[in-house]
C-alpha positions as CSV (number, residue, x, y, z in Angstrom):
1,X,0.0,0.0,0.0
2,X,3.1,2.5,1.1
3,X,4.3,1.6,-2.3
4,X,1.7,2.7,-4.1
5,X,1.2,6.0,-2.6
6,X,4.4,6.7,-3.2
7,X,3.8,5.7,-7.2
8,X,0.7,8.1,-7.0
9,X,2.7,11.2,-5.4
10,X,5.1,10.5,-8.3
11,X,2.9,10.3,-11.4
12,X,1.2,13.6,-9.6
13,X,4.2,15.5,-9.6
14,X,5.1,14.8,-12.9
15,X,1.9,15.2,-14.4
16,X,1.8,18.8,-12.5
17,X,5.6,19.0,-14.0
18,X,4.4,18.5,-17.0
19,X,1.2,21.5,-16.7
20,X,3.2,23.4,-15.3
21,X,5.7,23.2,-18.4
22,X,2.6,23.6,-20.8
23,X,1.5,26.8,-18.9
24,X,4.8,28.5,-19.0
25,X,5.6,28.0,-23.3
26,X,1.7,29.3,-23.2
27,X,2.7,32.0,-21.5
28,X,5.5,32.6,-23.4
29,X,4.0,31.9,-26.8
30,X,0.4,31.9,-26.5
31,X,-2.0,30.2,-29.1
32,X,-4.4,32.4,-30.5
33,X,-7.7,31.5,-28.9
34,X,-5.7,33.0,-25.5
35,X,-4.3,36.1,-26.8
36,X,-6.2,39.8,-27.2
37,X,-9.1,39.9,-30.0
38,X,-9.1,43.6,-30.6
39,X,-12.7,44.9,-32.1
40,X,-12.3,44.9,-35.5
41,X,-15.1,47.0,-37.3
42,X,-13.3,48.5,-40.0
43,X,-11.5,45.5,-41.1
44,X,-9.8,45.0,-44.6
45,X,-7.9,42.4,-47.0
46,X,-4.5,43.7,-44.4
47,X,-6.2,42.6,-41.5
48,X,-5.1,39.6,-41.2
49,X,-1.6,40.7,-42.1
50,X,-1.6,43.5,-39.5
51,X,-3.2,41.1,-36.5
52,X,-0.4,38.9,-36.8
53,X,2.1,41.2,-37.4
54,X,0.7,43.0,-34.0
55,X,0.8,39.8,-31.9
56,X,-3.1,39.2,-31.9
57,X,-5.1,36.1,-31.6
58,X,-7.5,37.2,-34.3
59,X,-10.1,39.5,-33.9
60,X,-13.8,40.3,-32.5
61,X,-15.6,41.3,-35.6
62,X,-18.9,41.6,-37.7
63,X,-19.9,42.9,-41.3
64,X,-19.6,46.2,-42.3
65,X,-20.9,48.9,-40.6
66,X,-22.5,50.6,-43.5
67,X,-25.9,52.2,-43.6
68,X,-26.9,49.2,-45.5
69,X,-25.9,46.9,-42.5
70,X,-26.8,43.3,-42.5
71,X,-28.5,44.4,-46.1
72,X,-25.7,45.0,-48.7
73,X,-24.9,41.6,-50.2
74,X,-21.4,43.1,-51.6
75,X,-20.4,43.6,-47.6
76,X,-21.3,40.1,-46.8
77,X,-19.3,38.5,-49.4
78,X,-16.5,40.6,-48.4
79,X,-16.7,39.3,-45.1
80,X,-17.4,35.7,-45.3
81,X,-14.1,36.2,-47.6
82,X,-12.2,37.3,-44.5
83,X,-13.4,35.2,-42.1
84,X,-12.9,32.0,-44.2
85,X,-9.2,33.3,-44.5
86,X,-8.8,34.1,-41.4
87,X,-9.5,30.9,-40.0
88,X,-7.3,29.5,-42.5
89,X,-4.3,31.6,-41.3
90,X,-4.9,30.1,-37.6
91,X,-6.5,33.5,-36.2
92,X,-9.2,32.8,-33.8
93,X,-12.7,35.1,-34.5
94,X,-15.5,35.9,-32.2
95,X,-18.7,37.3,-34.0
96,X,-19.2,40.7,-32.8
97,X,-23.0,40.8,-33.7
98,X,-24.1,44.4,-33.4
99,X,-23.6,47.7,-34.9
100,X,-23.3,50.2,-32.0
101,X,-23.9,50.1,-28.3
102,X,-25.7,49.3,-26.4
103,X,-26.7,45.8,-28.0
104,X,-30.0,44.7,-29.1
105,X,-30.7,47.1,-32.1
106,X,-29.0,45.6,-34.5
107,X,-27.9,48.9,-36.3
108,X,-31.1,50.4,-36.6
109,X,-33.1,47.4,-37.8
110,X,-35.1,45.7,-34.6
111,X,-36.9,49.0,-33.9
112,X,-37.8,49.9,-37.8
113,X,-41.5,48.7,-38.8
114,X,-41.5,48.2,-35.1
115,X,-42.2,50.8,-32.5
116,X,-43.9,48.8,-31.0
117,X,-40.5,47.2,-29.5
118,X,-38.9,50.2,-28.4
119,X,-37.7,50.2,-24.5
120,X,-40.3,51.6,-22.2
121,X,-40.3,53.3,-18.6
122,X,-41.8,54.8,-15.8
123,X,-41.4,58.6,-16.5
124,X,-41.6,61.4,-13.1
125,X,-42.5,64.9,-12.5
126,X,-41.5,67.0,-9.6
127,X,-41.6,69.6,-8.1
128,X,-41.1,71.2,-4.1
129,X,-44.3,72.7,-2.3
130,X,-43.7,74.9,0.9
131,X,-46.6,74.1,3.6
132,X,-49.3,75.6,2.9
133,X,-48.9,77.1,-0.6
134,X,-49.6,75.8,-3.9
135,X,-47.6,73.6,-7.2
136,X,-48.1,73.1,-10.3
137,X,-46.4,70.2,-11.7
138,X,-46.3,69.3,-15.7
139,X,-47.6,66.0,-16.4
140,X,-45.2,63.7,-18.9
141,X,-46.4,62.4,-21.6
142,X,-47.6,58.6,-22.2
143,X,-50.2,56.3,-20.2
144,X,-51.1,57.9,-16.6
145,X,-50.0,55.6,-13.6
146,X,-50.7,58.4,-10.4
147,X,-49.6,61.2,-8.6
148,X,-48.2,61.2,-5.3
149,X,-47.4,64.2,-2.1
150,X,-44.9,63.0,-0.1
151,X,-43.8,64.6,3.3
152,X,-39.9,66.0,3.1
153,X,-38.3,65.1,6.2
154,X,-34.3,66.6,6.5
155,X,-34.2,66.5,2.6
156,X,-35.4,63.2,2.3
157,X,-39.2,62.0,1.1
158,X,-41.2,60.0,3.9
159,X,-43.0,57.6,2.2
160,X,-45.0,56.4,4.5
161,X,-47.0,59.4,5.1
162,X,-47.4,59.8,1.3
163,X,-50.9,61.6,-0.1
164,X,-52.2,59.9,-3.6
165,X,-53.3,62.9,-5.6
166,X,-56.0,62.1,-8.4
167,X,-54.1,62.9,-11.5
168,X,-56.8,64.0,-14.0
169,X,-56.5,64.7,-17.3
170,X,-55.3,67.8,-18.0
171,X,-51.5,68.9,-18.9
172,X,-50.8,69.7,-15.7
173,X,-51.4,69.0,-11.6
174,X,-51.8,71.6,-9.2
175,X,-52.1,71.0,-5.7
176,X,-52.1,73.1,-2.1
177,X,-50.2,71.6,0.5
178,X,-52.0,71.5,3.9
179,X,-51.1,73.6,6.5
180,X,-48.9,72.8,9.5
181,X,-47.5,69.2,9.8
182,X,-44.9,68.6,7.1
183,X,-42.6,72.0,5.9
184,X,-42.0,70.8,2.6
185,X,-43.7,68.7,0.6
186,X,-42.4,66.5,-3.1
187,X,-45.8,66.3,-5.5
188,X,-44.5,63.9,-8.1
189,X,-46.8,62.6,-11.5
190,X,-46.0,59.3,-12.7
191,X,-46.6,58.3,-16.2
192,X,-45.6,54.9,-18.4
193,X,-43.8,55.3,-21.9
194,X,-41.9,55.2,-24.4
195,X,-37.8,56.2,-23.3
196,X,-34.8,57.4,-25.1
197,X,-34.4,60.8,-23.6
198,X,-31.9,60.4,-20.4
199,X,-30.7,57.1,-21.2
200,X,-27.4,55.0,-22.0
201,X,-28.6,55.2,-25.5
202,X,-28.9,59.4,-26.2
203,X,-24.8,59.3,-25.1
204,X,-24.2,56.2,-27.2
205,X,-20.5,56.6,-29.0
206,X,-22.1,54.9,-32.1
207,X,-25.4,55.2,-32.4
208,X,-27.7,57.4,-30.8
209,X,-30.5,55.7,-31.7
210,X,-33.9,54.3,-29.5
211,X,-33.3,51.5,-27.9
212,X,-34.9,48.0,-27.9
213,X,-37.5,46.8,-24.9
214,X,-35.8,43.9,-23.3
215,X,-38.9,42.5,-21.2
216,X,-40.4,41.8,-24.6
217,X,-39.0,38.7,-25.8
218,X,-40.1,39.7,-29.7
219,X,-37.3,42.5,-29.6
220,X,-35.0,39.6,-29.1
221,X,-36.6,37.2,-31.4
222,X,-36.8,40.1,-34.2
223,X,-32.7,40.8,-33.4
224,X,-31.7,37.2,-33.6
225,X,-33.5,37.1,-36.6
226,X,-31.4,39.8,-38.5
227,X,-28.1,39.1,-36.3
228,X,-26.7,35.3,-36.2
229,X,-29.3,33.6,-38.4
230,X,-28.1,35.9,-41.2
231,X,-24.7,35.0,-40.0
232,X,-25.4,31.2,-40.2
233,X,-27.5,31.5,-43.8
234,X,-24.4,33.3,-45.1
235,X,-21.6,30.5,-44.1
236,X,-21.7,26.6,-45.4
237,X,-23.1,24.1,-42.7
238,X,-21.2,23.3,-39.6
239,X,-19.1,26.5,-41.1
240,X,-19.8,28.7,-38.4
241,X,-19.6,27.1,-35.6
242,X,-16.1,26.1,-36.8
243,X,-14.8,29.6,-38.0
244,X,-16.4,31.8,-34.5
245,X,-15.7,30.3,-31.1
246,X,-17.9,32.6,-29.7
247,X,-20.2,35.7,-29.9
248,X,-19.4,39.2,-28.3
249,X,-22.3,41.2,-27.2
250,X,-21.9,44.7,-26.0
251,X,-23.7,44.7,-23.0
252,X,-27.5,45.3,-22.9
253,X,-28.0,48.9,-21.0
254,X,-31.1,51.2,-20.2
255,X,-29.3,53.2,-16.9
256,X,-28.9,56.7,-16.8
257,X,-26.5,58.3,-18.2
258,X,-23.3,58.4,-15.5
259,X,-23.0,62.2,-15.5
260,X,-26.8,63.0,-15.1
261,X,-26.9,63.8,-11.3
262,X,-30.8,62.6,-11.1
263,X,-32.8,62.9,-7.6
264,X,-34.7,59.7,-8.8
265,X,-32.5,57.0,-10.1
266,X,-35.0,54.3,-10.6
267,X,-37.3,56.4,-12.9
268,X,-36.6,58.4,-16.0
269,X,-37.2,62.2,-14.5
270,X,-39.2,63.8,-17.4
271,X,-38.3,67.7,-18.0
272,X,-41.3,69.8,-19.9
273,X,-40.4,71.3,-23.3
274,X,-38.9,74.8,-22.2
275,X,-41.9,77.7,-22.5
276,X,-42.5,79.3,-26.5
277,X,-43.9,82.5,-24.6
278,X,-41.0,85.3,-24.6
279,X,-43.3,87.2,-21.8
């Protein structure tokens, strides 16, 4: 029994000889599934030339980004052409499969024909009433949720000794505070709808475009649709799988944009248009 723990420490240590050995000339040398894959958007025939040449592993890319993305048969040949060729010269390819940021547009193609599947939000109107004296407060456009008075206690809203306000119909709320009590109250209207104003997508560095609703599993149906099944349709069977070892998605976003300072980060705060009267 002694003797063969003593066999198995031996075959462990060189068997962790040996990994380590692999790691360092990977380290050293790295094949090109572990090296950097730089975006490559604007690639040409000197790609290829250039990745090597810069000590990349290939490359994170997609077809053209042309205004006729996803459309122009002339890009897609060009870029079938490069990946096949790629993958020949032993560069390793991810699929970048959108055109602009943040994902889910696909250029500008989920959202045309289809408003319907653009992101929606709860949108909010503010504003501060002293005790005792009266707001007005603009109503936001879209579908009416409520309107709300809520106590300010040191700066801060005390929700538990809010005030539902009826809302109405008209373009704006107006509403007395009581007198006594609270010193300051926050009136807010609430209303649901469409959003691009005050989101990631208005400070896009690409595109500054409306962005996709993702709680509607259509928008993502309607993007895989004109994203990787083009992709697939466009390379021979089993092809694809074999040229791209993965897909690169620029992350899905909906926040607000990081230098808006906003008082309410869960909502969208809605601004009204500023007055047309020069009185």
């Amino acid at each position: 029994m002694k003797t063969l723990v003593i066999a198995a420490g031996s075959l462990c240590a060189v068997l962790s000889a040996g990994a380590d050995s692999i790691r360092a000339r990977n380290f050293a040398n790295p094949p090109s599934d572990m090296r950097l894959l730089p975006c490559l958007n604007g690639w040409n025939e000197k790609a290829i030339e250039r990745a090597n040449a810069a000590g990349f592993g290939g490359a994170a890319c997609s077809c053209a980004w042309t205004k006729d993305y996803l459309r122009d048969e002339g890009d897609w040949k060009a870029f079938v052409s490069f990946a096949r060729q790629a993958n020949r010269a032993g560069l390793s390819l991810w699929l970048y499969d959108e055109y602009g940021y943040p994902s889910g547009t696909a250029g500008f193609g989920v959202l045309e024909g289809h408003p319907e599947l653009q992101a929606r939000g709860a949108l909010i109107a503010y504003e501060d009433v002293a005790a005792g004296e009266e707001v007005s407060v603009p109503v936001p456009p879209g579908n009416r949720l409520g309107a709300a008075a809520l106590p300010l206690v040191d700066g801060r809203v005390d929700a538990a000794r809010q005030r539902e306000i009826p809302l109405g119909e008209g373009g704006t709320l107006v509403w007395r505070a009581p007198e006594g009590g609270a010193v300051k109250w926050r009136v807010c209207a609430f209303t649901e709808d469409a959003v691009y104003t005050n989101t990631h997508s208005q400070v896009s560095l690409v595109l500054k475009a409306p962005y996709i609703n993702m709680l509607d599993p259509r928008a993502t149906k309607r993007f895989i649709e004109l994203t990787h099944e083009r992709y697939a349709a466009h390379f021979e069977k089993d092809e694809f799988q074999k040229i791209f070892r993965s897909t690169f998605t620029d992350e899905p976003a909906l926040t607000d944009p990081p230098t808006r300072n906003s008082p309410a980060p869960v909502f969208t705060t809605w601004k009204s248009p500023p007055s047309t009267d020069a009185t």
